[in-house]
N, C-alpha and C positions, 0 to 999 in steps of 0.2 A: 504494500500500500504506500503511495506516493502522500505523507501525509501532510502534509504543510501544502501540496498540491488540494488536497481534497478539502483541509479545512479552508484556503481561500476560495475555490468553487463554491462550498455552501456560504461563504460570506455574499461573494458575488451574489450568489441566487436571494439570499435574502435581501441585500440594498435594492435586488430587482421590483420584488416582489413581497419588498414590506406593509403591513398594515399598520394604518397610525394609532388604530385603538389598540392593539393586542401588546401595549405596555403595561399591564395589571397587574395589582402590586397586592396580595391575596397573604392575610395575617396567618392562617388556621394551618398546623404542621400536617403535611400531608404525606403519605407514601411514597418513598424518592424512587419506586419501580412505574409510578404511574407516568401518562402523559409519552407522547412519542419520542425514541431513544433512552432506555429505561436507566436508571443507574446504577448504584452497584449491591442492590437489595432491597427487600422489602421492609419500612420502616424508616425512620429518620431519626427515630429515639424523642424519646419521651421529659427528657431533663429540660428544665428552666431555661439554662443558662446566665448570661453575667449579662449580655446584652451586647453595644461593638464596642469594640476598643476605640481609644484617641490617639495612639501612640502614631507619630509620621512613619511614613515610610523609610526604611536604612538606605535606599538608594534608589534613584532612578535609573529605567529601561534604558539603553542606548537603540536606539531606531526604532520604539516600541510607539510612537506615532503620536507621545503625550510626553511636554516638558515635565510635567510634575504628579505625584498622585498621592493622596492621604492614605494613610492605612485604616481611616474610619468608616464605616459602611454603617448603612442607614438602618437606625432603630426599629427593630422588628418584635413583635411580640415572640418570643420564646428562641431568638436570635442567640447559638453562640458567643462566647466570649470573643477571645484575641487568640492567637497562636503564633511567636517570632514575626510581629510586624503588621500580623494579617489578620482581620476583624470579620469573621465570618455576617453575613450577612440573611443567613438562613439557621434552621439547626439541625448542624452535624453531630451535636451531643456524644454521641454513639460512633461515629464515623472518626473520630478524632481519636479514637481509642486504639482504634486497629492495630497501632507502630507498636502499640505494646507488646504484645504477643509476640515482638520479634526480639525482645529485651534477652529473653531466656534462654533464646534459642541456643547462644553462642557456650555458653556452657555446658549446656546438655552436648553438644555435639563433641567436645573438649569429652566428655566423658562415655563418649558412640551411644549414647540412648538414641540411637535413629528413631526408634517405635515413641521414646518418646515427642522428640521434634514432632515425627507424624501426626502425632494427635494433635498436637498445638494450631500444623499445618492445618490436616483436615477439619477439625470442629471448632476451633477459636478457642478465647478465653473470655480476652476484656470486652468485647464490641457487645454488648447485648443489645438487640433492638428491643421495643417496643412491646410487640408480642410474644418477647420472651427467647426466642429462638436468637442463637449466636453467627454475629457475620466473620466468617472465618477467610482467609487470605485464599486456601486455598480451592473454598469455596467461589472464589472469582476466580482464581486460575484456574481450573475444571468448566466454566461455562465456554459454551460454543458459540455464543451470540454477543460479545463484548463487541463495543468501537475502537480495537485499537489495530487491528489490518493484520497482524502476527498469524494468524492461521491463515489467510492467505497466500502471508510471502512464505511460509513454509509449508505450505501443505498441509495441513494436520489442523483437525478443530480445535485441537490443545496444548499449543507448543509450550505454555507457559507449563503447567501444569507435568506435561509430559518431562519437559527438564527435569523440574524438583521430583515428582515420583523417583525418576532414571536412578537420580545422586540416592534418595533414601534407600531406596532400593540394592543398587548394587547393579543394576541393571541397564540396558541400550548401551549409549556411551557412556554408561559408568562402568562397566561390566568390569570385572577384574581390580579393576581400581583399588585402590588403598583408602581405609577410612578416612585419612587426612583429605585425599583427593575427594572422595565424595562431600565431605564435609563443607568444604569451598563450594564447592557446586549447592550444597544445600543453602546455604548459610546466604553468597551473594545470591543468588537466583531466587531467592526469598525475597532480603531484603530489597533487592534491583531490580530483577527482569520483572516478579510481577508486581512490585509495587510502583514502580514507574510506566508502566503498562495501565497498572489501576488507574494512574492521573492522567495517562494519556485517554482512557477512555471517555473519563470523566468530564474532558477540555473538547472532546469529540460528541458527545452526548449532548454536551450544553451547547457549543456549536448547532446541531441538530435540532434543538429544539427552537433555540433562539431563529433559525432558517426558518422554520414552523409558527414562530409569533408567538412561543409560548416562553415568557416571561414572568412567569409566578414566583415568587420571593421563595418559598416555602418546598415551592414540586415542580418549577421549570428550570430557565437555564441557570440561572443564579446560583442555585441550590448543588447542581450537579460542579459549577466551578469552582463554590466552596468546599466539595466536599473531592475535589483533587488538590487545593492545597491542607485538607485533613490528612489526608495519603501522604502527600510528599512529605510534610513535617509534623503535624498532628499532636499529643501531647509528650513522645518521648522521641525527639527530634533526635538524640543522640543513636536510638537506634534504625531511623528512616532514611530516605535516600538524601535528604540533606544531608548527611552524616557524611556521607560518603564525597558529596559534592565540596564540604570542607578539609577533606585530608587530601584529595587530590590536592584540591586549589596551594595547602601546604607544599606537597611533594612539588608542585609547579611554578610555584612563586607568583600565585596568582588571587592572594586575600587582599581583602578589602580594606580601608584605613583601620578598621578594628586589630587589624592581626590573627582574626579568629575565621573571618565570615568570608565566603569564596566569592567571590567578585561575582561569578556566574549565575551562584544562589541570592546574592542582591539583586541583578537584572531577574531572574522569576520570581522572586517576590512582588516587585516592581511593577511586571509583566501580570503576573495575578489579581493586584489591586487595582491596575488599570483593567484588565478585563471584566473585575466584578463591577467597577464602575462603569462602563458599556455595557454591559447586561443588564444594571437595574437602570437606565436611562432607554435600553433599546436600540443602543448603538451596534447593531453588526459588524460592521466592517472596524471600528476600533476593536472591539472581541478577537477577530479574525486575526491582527495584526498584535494582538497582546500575546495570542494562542499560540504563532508561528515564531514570539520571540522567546517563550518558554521551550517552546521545542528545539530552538536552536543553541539554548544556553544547557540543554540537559548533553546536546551532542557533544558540548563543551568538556563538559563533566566525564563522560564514560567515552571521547579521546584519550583523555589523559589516563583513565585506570587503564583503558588498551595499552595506551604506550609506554604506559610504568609494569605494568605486569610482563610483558612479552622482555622489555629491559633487568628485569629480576631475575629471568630466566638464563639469561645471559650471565650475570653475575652467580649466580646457584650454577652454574655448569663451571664456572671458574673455580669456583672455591671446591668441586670436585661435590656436591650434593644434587646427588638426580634425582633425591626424594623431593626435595625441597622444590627442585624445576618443577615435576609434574603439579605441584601442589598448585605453584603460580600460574602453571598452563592452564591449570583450572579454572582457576581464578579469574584470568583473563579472558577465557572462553566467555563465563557468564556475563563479564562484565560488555565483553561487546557485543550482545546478543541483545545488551536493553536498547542501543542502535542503529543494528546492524539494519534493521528493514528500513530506517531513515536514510541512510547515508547510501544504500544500496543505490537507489533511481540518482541520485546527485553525482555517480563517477565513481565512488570510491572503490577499489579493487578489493572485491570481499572476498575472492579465492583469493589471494594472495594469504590476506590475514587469516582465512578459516584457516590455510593452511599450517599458521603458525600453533593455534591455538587449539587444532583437533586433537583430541586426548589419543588417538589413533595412531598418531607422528610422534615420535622423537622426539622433546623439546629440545629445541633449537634448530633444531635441524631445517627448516624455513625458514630462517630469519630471527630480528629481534625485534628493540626497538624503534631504529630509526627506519625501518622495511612497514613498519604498522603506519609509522608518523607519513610516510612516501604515501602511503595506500590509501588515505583516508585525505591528503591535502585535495583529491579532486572535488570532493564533498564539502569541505570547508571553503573553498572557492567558491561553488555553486550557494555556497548558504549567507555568504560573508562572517564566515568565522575568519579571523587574524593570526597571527602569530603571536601577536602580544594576548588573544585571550587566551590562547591554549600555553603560553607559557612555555617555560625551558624547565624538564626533571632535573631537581639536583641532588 
């Protein structure tokens, strides 16, 4: 899926074919499955909330098509708090939970409880919605009817899904593997391929509905945008794919005046707050253009773990540890899989790089790092990614 192609098609379609009434701004919390492009479960969760946050935004979008943006969103009855920045403007209650259940993960795997992870995977913990029943991650990784294009560029109704099983498992391209190798596989492809998959759907959804005229605070686009920066950062940011977008940014020399915060992950925030601000206004084509600059800053993000991971391997073969290499091939398989369907239509040589990163090869034996950074520059051309955002590994 061509996605930054598709999401401006449904903009385009909608500036065509906008309605001026269908800006309705509806208090009552309603089922985030209803309404056309369903989101990521039934339920919205049933909690208060705090209401929106005041706090400014930590930085502005660069080309995101708005000099400035508040992180405050407009007072809703039973509105979300705040979360790093962003002022939910619906409620996620429930949805914001999600990153939790990725907290533990990393332990249990430190000590092979695969069956445990499993159950975390399969059934959830923290997310309870409403009626009781628990939204489990990989309860969205298993569906066949998500907005994020991954089972078409691969084939398969459940690519997301189909990975993490493989790794718990022992199994596909885990097969033989070593628990540390599987454990990579489990651990990013959790955290990564499908929780960034989750946001992309969620940016895709609201897209959709917003193309549709369905602009409901509560159960249209609004609601589905906030509830993929619940995903992305949510309440335990440190185990979400922010997380990750700030140690790259480390390893790349690419944080933000804080010292802490990934330049990349300030433009999606940025990117977020301006697109929840075109949704509850009705503006599509700003949506469109917030939507395609979060996608661009995430390609940011999982460049770099491709190019640090395939570079580890390199150094693990120096140091004479081929345990260690497999562990980063792994690694870096998952990580460029969150991606690889993006960069794919933009030029980037993705045989090149599967080749580096298939658990099948010999690490190293393809290439490293500067072979991954070669493969993926035709893509960052096509998108206007720079060299100064992607940085230099040091």
């Amino acid at each position: 899926m061509r996605l930054l192609g598709a999401v401006m098609s449904l903009t385009l379609f909608a500036a065509a074919c906008g309605d001026d009434d269908s800006n309705s701004s509806v208090t009552e919390i309603a089922d985030s499955s209803s309404g056309s492009g369903s989101g990521s479960g039934s339920g919205s969760g049933s909690g208060s909330g705090s209401g929106s946050g005041s706090a400014s935004a930590s930085a502005s979008s660069s080309g995101s098509g708005s000099s400035s943006a508040s992180s405050s969103a407009p007072a809703e009855v039973g509105a979300t708090g705040e979360d790093g920045g962003y002022a939910y403007a619906s409620n996620v209650d429930t949805h914001v939970l999600v990153v939790q259940d990725i907290c533990g993960i990393g332990d249990l795997l430190d000590a092979g409880d695969f069956d445990a992870v499993a159950t975390i995977y399969n059934d959830g913990i923290n997310s309870v919605k409403s009626d009781g029943s628990v939204r489990s991650i990989g309860g969205f990784a298993s569906r066949d009817d998500r907005n994020h294009g991954l089972d078409e560029y691969y084939g398969t109704p459940t690519p997301l899904d189909d990975f993490v099983t493989a790794a718990l498992e022992g199994t596909g391209m885990f097969a033989g593997q070593s628990d540390a190798v599987r454990g990579q596989g489990v651990e990013k492809g959790i955290q990564n391929q499908v929780m960034v998959a989750w946001v992309v759907h969620e940016l895709v959804t609201a897209m959709t509905k917003a193309a549709d005229g369905n602009f409901d605070i509560q159960s249209g686009a609004v609601h589905n945008w906030d509830e993929g920066w619940a995903f992305y950062h949510g309440t335990a940011p440190g185990c979400s794919p922010y997380a990750t977008g700030n140690k790259r940014a480390g390893n790349f020399g690419t944080l933000g005046a804080d010292g802490e915060t990934a330049v990349a992950n300030e433009n999606i925030l940025a990117a977020m707050i301006q697109g929840r601000d075109a949704l509850v206004e009705g503006n599509v084509p700003a949506a469109g253009i917030a939507t395609a600059e979060a996608v661009k800053n995430l390609v940011v993000i999982y460049s770099q773990a491709a190019i640090r991971y395939a570079s580890l391997i390199e150094g693990d073969l120096a140091d004479g540890n081929d345990a260690k290499a497999k562990e980063h091939q792994a690694e870096g398989l998952a990580f460029f899989r969150v991606i690889e369907a993006t960069v794919a239509p933009e030029g980037a040589d993705i045989d090149a790089i599967n080749a580096i990163f298939d658990l099948a090869n010999e690490p190293g034996a393809n290439g490293y790092g500067d072979e991954v950074r070669a493969a993926l520059q035709p893509a960052w051309d096509a998108l206007g990614i720079t060299a100064d955002d992607v940085g230099t590994l040091q």
